[in-house]
Steps between C-alpha positions, in 0.01 A plus 500: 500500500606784211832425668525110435417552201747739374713267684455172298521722173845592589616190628353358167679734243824430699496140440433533110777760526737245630341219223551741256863579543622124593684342225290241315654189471432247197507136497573244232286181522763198409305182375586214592439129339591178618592364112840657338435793220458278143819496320450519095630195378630454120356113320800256440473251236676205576575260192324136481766244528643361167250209378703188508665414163443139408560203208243275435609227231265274315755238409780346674763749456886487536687717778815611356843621728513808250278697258531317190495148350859459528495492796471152693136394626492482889142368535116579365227695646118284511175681289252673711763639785604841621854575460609850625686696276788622680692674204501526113782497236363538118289247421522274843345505830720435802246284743515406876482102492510495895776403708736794458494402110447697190486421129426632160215440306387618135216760493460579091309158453109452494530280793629758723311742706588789695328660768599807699629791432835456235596870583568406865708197382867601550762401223755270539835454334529178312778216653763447264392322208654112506772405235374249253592200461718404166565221389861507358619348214788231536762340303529133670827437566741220299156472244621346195170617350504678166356845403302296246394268742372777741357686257219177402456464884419888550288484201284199598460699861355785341257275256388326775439778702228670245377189430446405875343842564256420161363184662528707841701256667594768745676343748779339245495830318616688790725222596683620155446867577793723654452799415300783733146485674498858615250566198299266580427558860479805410166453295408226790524651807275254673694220390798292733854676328603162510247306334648530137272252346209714622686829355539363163145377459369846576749595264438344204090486541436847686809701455575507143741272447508327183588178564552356169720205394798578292446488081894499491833648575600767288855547617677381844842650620770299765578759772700233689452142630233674738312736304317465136281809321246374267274686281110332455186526323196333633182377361161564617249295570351488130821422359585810384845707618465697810546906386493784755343769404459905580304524842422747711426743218820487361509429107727286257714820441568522906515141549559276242316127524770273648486071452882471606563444920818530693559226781787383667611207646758427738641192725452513875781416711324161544562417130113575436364714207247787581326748335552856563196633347129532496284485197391772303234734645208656333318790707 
């Protein structure tokens, strides 16, 4: 029995002997996951899209082929409607009218709104600007008309033309009128170019034109058989002579009161006698 014993001790210090002097071996536990390791991920801001830029008009308007009144009117836009805004040039919109066409329209007027954003609007050059239209002054040919002669018919034109415009007979008055309109659309951009009776009426009772009949000639001049110069005073309504004075906070010193006008005359190649000049303007 003592023997057995003595036995299993030594078989038992043996095997911690051989535990003891085995290399230990260490072991890395590897988790595992069936979703991929997060990835940090940095916000992007991506900009809202560019509200759409729009006209709305409260007035029949006119479409223009160019950005200013002397340029030729291609059509008019109706009150009430959206017109994109497809480019800008001063003071005039460029608008889609549909069907692959484009036109200009004027924004500075009360009438006129804008909507959108004007910053995104891109700028666009300006088509060349049309060459007036002059009417030239002709000598008819084999006249046997005198300078005195033509000088009482370019007179009586001129008369007639203030007093036409006093008693707003527009229509005749233009009919005598050949001088240049580009003023006048240019204070009327809503009106047709080419209604010249409508121009002048705006002219003399919005505008500032002083459409006063003629108190008398002061002194005339023959250019030639197609062109006069008079010089004019006119009378205002009271009776009294027409005198313009300082304005604009100028004084007498600066700009002394004036009741003599410079207009000219001249023959059209038709052997009619036009005006070349609008009346006097007050601001």
């Amino acid at each position: 029995m003592r023997k057995y014993v003595l036995f299993s001790l030594l078989v038992g210090t043996i095997a911690l002997s051989a535990c003891a002097s085995a290399p230990t071996t260490s072991w890395t536990a590897t988790a595992t996951t069936s979703r991929p390791l997060a990835t940090q991920v940095h916000p992007t801001f991506t900009p809202k899209p560019i509200p759409e830029s729009y006209v709305i008009v409260d007035v029949v308007m006119n479409v223009r082929n160019g950005p200013g009144t002397e340029f030729d009117v291609i059509g008019h836009i109706e009150p009430q409607k959206k017109y994109s805004v497809i480019g800008k040039h001063v003071d005039w919109w460029l608008i889609d009218l549909g069907n692959h066409q484009s036109g200009w329209v004027y924004a500075p007027v009360s009438v006129t709104r804008f909507v959108g954003n004007v910053e995104a609007v891109p700028d666009i050059a300006s088509p060349s600007t049309p060459t007036p239209i002059v009417i030239a002054a002709c000598t008819p040919a084999n006249t046997t008309e005198t300078p005195l002669e033509g000088m009482e018919k370019a007179r009586s034109t001129l008369v007639s033309f203030f007093e036409l415009l006093n008693h707003r007979e527009y229509e005749k008055a233009a009919a005598l009128y050949g001088g240049e309109y580009q003023g006048l659309r240019d204070w009327n951009p809503l009106f047709d170019p080419q209604d010249y009776a409508a121009l002048l009426k705006n002219g003399c009772e919005i505008n500032g034109l002083q459409c006063l009949r003629v108190k008398r000639i002061v002194d005339e001049k023959v250019v030639s058989l197609a062109e006069y110069h008079f010089r004019a005073e006119f009378v205002n309504e009271d009776g009294s002579l027409f005198v313009l004075g300082p304005c604009c906070g100028g004084n007498a010193t600066d700009m002394p009161p004036q009741s003599q006008f410079d207009y000219r005359v001249i023959r059209d190649c038709t052997g009619k006698f036009l005006v070349l000049d609008l009346p006097v303007y007050v601001p």
